[in-house]
N, C-alpha and C positions, 0 to 999 in steps of 0.2 A: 567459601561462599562468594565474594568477590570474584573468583575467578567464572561462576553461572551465572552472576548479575553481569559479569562484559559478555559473554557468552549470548544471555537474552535479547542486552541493547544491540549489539552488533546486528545480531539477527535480525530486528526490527526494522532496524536501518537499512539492512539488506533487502528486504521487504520492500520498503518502503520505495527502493532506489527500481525494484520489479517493477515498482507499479508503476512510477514514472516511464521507465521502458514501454509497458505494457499501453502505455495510454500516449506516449508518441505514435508506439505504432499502429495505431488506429487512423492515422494521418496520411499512409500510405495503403495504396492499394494493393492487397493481396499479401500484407506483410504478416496479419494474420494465420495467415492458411500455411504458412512455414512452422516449420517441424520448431523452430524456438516460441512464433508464434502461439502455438496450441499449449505447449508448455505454459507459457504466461498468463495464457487465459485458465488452464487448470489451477495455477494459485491462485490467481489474481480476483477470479469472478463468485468465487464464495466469499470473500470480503468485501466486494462492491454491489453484490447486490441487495445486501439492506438497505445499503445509500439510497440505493436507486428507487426501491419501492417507497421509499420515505421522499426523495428530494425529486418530484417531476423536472422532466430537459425541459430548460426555457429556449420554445423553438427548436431549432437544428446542433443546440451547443447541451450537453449535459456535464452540469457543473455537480454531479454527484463522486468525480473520482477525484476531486479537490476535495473538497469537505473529509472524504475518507482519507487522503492524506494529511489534512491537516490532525484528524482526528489521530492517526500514525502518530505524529511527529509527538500530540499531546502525551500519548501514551510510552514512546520513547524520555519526554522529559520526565515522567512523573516517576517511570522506573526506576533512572538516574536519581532522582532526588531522592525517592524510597533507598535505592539499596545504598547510595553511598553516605546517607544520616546516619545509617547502623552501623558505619566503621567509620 
């Protein structure tokens, strides 16, 4: 059991580190339209866009793929706390 609860957290975190990837590379141009690009937007944009439809861009900045990370990270700690209270 302990060995699918590191399994999940890892995962998440890996996730998590995607997303940050994925949301540099919107800072350059054209880094999208790359064969890792497309990839990242395939994971990445079915988790960000609840954000998005709930948290409107202020202006030209959309601060909806923080909130989704931070919401990541909430759900990385809470794992961590669930599975390692039960050993």
């Amino acid at each position: 059991m302990e060995f699918i609860a590191m399994i999940i957290i890892n995962g998440l975190q890996i996730y998590s580190f995607a997303l940050i990837a994925y949301i540099i590379m919107s800072w350059f141009p054209g880094a999208r339209e790359s064969s890792i690009g497309q990839f990242l937007s395939s994971i990445c944009e079915p988790f960000l866009e609840p954000f998005r439809k709930i948290i409107p861009p202020l202006g030209m900045i959309d601060i909806s793929p923080i909130v989704a990370i931070l919401v990541l990270n909430l759900a990385v700690q809470g794992a961590q706390v669930l599975f390692f209270s039960m050993f």
